[in-house]
PDB file as gemmi writes it, atoms N, CA and C in Angstrom:
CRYST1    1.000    1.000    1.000  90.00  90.00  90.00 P 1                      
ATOM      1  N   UNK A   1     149.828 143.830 132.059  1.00  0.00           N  
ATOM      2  CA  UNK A   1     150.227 142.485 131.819  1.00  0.00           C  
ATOM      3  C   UNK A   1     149.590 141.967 130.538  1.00  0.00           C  
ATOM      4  N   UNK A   2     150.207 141.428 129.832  1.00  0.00           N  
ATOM      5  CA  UNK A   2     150.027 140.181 128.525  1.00  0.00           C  
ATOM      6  C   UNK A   2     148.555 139.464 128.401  1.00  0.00           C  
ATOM      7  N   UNK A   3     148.510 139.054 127.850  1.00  0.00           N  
ATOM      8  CA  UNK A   3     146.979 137.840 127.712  1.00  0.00           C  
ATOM      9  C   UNK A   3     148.281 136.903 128.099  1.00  0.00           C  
ATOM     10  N   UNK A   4     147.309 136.031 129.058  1.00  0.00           N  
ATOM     11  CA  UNK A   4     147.852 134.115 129.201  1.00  0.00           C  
ATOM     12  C   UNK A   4     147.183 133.448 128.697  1.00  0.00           C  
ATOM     13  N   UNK A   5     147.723 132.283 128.829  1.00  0.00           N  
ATOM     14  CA  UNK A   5     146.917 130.708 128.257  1.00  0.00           C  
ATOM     15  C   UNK A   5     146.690 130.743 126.614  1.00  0.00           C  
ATOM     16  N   UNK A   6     145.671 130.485 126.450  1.00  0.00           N  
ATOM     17  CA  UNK A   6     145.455 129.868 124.721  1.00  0.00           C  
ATOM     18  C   UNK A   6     145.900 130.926 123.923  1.00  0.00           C  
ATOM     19  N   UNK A   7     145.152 132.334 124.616  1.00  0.00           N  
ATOM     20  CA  UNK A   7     145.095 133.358 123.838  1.00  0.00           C  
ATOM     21  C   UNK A   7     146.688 134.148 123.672  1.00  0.00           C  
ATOM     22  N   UNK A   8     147.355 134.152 124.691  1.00  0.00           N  
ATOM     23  CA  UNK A   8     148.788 133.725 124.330  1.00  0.00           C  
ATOM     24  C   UNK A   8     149.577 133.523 123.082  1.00  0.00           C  
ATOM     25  N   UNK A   9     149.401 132.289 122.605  1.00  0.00           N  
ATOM     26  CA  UNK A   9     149.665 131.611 121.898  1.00  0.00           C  
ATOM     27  C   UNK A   9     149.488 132.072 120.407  1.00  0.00           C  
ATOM     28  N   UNK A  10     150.960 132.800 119.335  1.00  0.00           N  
ATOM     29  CA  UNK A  10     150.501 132.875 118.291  1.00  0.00           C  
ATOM     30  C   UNK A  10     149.582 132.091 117.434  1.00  0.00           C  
ATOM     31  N   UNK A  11     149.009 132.556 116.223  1.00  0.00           N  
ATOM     32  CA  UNK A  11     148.294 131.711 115.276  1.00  0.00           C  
ATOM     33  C   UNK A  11     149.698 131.102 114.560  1.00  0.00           C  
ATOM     34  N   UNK A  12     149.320 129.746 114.091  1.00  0.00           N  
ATOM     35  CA  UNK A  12     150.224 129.079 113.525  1.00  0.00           C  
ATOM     36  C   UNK A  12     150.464 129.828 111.998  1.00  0.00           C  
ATOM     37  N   UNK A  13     151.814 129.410 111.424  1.00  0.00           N  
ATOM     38  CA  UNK A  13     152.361 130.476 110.165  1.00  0.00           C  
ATOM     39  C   UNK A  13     151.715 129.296 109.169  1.00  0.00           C  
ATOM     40  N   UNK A  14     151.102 130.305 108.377  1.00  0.00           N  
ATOM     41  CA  UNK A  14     150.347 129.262 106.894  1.00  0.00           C  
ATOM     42  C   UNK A  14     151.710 129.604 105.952  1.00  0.00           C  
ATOM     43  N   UNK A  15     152.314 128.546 105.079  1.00  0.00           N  
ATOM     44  CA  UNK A  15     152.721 128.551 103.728  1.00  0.00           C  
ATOM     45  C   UNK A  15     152.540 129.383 102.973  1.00  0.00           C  
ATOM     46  N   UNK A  16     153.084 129.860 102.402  1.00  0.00           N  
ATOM     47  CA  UNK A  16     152.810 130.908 100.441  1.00  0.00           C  
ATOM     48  C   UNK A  16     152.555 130.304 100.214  1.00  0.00           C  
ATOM     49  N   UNK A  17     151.810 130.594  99.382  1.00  0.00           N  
ATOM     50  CA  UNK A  17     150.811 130.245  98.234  1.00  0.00           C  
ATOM     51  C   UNK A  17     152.014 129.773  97.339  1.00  0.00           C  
ATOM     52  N   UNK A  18     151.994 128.513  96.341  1.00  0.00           N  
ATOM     53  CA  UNK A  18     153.063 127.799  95.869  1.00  0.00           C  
ATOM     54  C   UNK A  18     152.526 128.658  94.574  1.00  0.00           C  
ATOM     55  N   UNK A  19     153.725 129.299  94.020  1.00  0.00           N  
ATOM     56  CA  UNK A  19     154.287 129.499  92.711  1.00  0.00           C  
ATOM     57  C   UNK A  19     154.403 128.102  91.024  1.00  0.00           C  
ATOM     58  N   UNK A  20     154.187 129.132  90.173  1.00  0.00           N  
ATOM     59  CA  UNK A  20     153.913 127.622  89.370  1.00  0.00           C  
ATOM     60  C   UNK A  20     155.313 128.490  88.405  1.00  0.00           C  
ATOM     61  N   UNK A  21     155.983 128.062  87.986  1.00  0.00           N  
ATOM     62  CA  UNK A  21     157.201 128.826  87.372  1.00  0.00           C  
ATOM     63  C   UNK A  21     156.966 127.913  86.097  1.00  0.00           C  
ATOM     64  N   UNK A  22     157.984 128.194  84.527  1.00  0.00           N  
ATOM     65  CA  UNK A  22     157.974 127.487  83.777  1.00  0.00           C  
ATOM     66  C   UNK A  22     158.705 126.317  83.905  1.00  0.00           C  
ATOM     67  N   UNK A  23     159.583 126.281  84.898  1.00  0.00           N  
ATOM     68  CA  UNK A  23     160.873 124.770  85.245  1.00  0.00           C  
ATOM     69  C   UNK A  23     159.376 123.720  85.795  1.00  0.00           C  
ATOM     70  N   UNK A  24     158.881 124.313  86.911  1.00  0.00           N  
ATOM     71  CA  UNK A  24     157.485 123.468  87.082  1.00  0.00           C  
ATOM     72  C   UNK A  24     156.495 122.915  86.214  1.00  0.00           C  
ATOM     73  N   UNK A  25     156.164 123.347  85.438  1.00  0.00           N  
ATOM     74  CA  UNK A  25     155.166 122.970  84.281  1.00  0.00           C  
ATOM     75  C   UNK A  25     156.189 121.851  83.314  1.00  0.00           C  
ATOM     76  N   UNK A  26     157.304 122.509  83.259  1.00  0.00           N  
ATOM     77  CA  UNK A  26     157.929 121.502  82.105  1.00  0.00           C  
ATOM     78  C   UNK A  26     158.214 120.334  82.908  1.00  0.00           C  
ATOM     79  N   UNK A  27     158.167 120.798  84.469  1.00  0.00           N  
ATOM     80  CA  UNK A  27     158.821 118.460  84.767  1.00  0.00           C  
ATOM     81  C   UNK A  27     157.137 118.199  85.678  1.00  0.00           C  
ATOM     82  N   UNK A  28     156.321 118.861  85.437  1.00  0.00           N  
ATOM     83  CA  UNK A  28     154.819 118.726  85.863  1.00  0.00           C  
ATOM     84  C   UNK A  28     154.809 117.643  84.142  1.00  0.00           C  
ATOM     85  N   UNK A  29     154.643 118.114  82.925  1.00  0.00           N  
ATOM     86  CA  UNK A  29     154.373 117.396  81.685  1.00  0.00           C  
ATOM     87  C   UNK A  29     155.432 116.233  81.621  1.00  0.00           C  
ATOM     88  N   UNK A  30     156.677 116.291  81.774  1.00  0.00           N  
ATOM     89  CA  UNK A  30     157.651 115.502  82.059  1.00  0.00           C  
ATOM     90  C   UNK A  30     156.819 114.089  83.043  1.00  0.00           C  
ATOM     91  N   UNK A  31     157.083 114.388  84.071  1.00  0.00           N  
ATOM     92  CA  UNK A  31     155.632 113.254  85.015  1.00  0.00           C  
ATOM     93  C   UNK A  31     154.814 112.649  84.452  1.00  0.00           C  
ATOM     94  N   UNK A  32     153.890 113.418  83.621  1.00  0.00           N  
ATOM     95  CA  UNK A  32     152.182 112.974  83.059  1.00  0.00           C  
ATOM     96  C   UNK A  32     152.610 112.380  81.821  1.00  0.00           C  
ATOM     97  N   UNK A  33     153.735 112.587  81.264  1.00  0.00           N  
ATOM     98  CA  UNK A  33     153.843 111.878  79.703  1.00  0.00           C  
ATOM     99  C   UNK A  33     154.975 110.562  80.415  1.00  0.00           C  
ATOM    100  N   UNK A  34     155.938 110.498  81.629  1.00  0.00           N  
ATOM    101  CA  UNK A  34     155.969 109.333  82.043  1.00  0.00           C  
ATOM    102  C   UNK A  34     155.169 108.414  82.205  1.00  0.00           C  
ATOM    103  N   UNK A  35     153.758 109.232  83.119  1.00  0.00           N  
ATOM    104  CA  UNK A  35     152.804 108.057  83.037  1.00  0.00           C  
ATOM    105  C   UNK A  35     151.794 107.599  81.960  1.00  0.00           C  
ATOM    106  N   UNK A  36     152.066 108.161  81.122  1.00  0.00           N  
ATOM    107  CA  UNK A  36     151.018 107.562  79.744  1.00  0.00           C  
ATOM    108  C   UNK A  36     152.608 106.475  79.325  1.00  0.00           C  
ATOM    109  N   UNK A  37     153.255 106.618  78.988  1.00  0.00           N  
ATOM    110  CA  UNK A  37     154.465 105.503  78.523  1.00  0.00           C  
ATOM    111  C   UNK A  37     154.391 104.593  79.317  1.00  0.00           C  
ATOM    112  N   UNK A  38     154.339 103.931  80.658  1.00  0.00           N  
ATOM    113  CA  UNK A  38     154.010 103.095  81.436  1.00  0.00           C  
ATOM    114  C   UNK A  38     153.361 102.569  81.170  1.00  0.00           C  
ATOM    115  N   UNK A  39     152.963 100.833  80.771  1.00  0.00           N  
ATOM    116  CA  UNK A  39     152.353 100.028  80.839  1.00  0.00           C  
ATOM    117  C   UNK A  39     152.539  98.954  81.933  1.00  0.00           C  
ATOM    118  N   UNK A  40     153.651  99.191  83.033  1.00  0.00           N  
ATOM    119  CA  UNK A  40     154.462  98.372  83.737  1.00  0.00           C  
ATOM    120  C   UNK A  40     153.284  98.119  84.549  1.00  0.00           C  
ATOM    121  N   UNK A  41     152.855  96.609  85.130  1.00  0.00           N  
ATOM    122  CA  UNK A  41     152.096  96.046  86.161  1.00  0.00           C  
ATOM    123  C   UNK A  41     152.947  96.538  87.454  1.00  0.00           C  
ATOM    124  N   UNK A  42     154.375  96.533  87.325  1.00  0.00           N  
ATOM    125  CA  UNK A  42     155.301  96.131  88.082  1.00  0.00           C  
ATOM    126  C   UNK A  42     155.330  97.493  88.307  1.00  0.00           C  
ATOM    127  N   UNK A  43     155.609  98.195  89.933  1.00  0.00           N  
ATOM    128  CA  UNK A  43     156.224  99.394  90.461  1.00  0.00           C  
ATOM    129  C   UNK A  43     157.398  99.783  90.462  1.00  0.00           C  
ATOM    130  N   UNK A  44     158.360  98.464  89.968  1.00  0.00           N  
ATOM    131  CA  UNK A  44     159.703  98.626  90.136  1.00  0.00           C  
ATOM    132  C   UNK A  44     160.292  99.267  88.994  1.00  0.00           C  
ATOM    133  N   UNK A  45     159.695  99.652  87.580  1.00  0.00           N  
ATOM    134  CA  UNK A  45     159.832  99.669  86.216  1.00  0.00           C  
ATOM    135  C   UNK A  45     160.730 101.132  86.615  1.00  0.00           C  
ATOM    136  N   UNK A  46     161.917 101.748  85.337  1.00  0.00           N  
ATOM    137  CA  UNK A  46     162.613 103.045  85.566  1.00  0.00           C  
ATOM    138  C   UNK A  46     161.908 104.100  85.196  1.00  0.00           C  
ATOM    139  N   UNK A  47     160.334 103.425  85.052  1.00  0.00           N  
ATOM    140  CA  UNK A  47     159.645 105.154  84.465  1.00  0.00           C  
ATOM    141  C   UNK A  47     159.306 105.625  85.859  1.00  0.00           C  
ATOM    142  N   UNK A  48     158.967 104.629  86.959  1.00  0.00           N  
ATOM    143  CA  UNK A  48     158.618 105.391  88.389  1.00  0.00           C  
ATOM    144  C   UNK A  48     159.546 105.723  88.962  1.00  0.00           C  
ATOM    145  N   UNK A  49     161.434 105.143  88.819  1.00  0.00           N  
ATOM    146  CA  UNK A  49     161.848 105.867  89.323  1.00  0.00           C  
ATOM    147  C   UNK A  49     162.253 107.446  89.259  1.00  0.00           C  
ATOM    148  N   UNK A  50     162.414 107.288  87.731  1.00  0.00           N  
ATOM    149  CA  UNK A  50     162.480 108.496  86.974  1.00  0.00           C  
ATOM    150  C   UNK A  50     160.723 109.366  87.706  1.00  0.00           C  
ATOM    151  N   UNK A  51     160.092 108.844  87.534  1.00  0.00           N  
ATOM    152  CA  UNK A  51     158.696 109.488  88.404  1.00  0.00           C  
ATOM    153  C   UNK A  51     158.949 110.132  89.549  1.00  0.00           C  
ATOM    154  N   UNK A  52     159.496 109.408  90.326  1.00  0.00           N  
ATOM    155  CA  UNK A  52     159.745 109.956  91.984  1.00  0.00           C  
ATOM    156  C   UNK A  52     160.781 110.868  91.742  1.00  0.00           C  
ATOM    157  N   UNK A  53     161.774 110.883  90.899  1.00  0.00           N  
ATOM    158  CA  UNK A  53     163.049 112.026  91.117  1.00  0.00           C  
ATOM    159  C   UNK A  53     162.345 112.988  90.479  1.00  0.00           C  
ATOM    160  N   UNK A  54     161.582 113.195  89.806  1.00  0.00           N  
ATOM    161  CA  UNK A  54     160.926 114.549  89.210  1.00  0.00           C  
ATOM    162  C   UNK A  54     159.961 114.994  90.082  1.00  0.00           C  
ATOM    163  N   UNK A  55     159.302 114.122  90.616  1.00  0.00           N  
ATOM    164  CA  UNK A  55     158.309 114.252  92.205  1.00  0.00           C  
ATOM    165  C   UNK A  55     159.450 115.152  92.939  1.00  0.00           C  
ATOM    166  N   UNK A  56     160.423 114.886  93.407  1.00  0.00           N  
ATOM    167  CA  UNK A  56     161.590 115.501  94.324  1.00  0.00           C  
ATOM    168  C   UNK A  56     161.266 116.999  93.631  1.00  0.00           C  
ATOM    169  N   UNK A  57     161.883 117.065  92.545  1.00  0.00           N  
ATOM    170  CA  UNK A  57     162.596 117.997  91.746  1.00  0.00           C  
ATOM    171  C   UNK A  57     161.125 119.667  91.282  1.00  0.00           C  
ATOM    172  N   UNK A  58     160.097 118.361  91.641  1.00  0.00           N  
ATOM    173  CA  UNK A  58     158.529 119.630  90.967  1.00  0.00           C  
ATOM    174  C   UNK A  58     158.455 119.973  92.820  1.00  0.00           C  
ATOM    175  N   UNK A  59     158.642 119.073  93.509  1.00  0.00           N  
ATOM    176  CA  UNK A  59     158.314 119.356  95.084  1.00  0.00           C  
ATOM    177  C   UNK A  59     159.045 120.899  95.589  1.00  0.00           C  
ATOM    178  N   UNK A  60     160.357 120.871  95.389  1.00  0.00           N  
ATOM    179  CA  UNK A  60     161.281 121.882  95.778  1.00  0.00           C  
ATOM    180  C   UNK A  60     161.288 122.830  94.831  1.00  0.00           C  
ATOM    181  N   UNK A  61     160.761 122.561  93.335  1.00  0.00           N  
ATOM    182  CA  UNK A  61     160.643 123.851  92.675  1.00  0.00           C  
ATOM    183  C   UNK A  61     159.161 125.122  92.873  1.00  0.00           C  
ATOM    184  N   UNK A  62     158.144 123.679  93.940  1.00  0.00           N  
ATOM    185  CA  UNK A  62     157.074 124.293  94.494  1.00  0.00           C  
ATOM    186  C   UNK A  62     157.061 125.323  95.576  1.00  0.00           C  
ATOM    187  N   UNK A  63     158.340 124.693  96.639  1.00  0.00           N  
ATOM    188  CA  UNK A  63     158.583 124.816  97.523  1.00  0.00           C  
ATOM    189  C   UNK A  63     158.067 124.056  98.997  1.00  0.00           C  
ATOM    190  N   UNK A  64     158.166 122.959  98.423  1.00  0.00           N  
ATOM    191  CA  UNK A  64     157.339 122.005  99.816  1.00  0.00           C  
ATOM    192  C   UNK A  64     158.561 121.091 100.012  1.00  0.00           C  
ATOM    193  N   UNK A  65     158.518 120.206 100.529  1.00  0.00           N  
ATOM    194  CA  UNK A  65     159.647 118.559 101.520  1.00  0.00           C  
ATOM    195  C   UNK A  65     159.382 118.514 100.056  1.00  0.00           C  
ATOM    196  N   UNK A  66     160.965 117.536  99.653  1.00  0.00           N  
ATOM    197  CA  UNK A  66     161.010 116.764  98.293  1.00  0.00           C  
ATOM    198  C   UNK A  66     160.443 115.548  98.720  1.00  0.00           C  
ATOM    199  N   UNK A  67     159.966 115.293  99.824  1.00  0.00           N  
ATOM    200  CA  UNK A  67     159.485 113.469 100.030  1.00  0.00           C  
ATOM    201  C   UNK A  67     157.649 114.089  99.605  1.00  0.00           C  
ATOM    202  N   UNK A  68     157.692 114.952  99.690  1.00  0.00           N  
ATOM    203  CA  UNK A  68     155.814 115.474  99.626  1.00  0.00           C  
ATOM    204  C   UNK A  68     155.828 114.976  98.160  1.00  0.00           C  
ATOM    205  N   UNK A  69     154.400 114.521  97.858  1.00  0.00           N  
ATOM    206  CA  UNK A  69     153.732 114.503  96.724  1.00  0.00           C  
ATOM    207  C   UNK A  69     153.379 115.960  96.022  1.00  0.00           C  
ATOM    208  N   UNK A  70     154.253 116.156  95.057  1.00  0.00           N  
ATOM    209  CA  UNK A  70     153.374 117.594  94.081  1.00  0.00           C  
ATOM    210  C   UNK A  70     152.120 117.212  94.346  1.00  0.00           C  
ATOM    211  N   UNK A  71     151.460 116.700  93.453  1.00  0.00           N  
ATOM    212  CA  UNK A  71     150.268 116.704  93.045  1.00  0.00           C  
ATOM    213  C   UNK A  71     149.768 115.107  92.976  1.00  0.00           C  
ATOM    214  N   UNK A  72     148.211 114.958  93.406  1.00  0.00           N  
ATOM    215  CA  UNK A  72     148.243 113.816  93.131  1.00  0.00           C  
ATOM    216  C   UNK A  72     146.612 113.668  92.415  1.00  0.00           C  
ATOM    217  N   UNK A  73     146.763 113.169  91.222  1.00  0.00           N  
ATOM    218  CA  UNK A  73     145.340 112.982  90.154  1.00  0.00           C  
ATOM    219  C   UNK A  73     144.226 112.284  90.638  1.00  0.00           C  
ATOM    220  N   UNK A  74     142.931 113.122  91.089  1.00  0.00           N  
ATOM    221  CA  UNK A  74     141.430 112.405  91.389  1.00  0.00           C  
ATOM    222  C   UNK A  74     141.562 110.787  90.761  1.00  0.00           C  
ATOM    223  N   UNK A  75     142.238 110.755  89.871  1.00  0.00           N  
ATOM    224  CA  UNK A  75     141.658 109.697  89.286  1.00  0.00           C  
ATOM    225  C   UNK A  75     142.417 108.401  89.639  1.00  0.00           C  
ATOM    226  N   UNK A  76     143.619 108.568  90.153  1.00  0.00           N  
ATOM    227  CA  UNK A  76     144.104 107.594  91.171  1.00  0.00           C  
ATOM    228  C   UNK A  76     143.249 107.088  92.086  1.00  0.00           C  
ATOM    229  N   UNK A  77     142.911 107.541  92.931  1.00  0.00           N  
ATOM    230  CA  UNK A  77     141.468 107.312  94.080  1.00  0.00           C  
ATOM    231  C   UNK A  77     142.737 106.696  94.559  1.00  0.00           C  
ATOM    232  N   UNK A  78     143.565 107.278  95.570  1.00  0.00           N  
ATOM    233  CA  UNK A  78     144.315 107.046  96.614  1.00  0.00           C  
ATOM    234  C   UNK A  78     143.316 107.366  97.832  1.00  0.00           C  
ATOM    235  N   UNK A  79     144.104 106.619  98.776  1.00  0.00           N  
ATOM    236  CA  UNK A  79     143.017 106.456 100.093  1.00  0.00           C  
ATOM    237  C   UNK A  79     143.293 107.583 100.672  1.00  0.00           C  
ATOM    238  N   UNK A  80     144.646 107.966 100.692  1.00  0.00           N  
ATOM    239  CA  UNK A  80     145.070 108.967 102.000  1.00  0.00           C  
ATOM    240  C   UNK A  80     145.210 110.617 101.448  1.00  0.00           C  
ATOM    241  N   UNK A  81     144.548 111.104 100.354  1.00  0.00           N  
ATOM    242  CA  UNK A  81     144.959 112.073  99.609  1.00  0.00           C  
ATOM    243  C   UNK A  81     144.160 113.073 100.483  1.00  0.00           C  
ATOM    244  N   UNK A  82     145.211 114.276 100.551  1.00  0.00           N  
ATOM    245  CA  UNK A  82     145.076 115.539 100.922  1.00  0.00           C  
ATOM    246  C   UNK A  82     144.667 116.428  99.907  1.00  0.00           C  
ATOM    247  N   UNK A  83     143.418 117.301 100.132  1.00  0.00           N  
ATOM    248  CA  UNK A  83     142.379 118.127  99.420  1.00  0.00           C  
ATOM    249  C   UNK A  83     143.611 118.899  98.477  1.00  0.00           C  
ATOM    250  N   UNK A  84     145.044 119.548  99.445  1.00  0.00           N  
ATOM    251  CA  UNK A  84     145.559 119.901  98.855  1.00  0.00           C  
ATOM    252  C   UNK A  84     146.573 119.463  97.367  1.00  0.00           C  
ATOM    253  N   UNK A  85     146.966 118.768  97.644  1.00  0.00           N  
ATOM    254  CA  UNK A  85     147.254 118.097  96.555  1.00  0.00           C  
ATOM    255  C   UNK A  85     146.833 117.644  95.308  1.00  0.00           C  
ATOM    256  N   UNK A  86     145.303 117.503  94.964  1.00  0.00           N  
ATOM    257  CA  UNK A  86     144.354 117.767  94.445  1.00  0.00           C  
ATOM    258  C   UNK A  86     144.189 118.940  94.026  1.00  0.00           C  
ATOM    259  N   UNK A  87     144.491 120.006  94.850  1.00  0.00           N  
ATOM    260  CA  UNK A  87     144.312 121.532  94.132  1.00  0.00           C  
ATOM    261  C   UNK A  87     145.125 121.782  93.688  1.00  0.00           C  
ATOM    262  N   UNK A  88     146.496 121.151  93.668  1.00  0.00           N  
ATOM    263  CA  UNK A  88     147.581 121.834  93.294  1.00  0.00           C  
ATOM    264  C   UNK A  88     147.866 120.502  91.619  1.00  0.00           C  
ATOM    265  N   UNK A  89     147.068 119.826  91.718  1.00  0.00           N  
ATOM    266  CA  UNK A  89     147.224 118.982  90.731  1.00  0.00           C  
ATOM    267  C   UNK A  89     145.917 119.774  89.792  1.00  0.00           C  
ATOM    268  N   UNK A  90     144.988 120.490  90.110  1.00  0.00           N  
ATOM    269  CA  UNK A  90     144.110 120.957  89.278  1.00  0.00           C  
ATOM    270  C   UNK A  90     145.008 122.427  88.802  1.00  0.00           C  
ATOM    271  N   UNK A  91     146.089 123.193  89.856  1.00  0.00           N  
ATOM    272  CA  UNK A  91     146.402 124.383  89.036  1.00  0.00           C  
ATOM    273  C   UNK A  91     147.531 124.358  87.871  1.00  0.00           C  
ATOM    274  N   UNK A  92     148.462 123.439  88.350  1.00  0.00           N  
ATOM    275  CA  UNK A  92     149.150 122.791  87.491  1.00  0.00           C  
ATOM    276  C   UNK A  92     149.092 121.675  86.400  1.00  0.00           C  
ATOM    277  N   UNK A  93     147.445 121.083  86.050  1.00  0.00           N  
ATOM    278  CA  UNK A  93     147.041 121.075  85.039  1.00  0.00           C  
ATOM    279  C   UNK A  93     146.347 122.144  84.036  1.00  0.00           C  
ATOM    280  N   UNK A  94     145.917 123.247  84.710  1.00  0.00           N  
ATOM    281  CA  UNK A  94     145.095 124.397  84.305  1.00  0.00           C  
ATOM    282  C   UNK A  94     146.734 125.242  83.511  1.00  0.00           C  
ATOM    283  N   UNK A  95     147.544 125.513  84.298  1.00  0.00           N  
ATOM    284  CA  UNK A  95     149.145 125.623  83.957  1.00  0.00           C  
ATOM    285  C   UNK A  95     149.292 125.380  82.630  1.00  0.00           C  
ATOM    286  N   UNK A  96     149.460 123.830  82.771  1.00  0.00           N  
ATOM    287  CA  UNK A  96     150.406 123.584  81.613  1.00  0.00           C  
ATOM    288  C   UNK A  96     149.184 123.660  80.472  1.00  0.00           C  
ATOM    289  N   UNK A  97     147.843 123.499  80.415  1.00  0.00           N  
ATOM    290  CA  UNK A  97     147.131 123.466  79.228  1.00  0.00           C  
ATOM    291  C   UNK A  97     147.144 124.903  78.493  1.00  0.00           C  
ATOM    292  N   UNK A  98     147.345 125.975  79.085  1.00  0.00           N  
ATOM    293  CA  UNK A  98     147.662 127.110  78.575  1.00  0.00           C  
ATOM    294  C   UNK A  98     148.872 127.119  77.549  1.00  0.00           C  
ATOM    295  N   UNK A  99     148.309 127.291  76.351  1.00  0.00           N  
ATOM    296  CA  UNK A  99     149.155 127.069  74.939  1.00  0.00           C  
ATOM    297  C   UNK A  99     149.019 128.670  74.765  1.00  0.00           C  
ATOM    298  N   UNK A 100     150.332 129.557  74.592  1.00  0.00           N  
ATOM    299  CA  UNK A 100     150.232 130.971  74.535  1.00  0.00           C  
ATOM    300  C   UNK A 100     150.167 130.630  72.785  1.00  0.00           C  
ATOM    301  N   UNK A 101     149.620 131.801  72.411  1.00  0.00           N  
ATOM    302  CA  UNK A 101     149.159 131.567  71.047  1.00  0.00           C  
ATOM    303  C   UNK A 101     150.986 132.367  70.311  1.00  0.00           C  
ATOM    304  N   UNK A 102     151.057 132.132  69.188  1.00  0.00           N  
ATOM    305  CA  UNK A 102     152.386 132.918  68.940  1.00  0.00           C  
ATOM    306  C   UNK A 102     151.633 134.071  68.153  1.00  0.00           C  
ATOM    307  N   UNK A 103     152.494 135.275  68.800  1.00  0.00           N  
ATOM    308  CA  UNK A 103     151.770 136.879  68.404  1.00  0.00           C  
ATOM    309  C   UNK A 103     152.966 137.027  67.123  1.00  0.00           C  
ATOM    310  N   UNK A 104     152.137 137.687  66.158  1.00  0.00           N  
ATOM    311  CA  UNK A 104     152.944 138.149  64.966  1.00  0.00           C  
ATOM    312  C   UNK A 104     152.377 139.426  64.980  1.00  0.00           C  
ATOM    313  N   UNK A 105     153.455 140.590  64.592  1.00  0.00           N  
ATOM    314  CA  UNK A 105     153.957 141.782  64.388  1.00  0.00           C  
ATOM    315  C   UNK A 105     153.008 141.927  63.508  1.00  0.00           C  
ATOM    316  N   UNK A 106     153.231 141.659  62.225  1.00  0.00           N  
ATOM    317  CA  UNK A 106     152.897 141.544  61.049  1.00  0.00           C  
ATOM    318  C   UNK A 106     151.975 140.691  60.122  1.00  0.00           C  
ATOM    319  N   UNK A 107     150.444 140.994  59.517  1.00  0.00           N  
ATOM    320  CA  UNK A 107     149.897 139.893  58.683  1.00  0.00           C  
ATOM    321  C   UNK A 107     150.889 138.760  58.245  1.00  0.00           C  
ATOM    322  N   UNK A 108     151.657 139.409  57.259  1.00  0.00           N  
ATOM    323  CA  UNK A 108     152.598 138.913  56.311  1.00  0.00           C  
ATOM    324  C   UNK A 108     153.021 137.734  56.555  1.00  0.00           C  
ATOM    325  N   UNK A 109     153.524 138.001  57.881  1.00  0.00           N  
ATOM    326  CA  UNK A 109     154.463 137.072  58.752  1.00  0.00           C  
ATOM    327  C   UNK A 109     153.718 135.564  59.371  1.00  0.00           C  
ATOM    328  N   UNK A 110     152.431 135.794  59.022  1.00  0.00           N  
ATOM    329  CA  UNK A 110     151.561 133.964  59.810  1.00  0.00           C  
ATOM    330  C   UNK A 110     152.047 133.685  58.776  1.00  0.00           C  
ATOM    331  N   UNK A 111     151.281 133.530  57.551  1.00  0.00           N  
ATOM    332  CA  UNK A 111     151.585 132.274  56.288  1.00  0.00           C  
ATOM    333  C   UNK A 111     151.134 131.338  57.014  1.00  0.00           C  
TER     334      UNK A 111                                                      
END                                                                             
């Protein structure tokens, strides 16, 4: 016969590990240069809505709910923030700061 009771019971299925692709990084910078253009007091302004549809759009290219927050910046100091979100806002800043250098074949060819 089987184990019963707790031991029973599979372990719950963890998530993959979220993928950072280049479509991600480009509407990850897309987001962060919305919010430097914002000066709006007001929440209602079209840079947040434009904010939240790229929120959708970085969510499902992560692979999480499009209502989930990608990422959300320490420096907000939101009350309800999940550790994760935070990490995923530190890999996808680590991401996009990576400037690949351009490789030349040839001396000749930098100038």
């Amino acid at each position: 016969m089987g184990t019963r009771g707790l031991w029973a019971t599979p372990p719950p299925k963890e998530r993959p590990p979220f993928r950072i692709t280049a479509e991600s990084i480009a509407l990850y910078r897309f987001m962060r240069e919305l919010e430097k253009s914002c000066h709006c007091a007001d929440e209602e302004c079209q840079h947040w809505d434009e904010w939240w549809e790229a929120n959708a759009r970085l969510a499902a290219a992560l692979g999480l709910f499009t209502w989930e927050l990608a990422f959300v910046d320490p420096k907000w100091r939101w009350p309800r923030t999940r550790q994760v979100e935070i990490d995923r806002f530190h890999a996808l800043e680590a991401a996009a700061s990576k400037v690949k250098k351009q490789k030349f074949r040839y001396k000749w060819q930098r100038q």
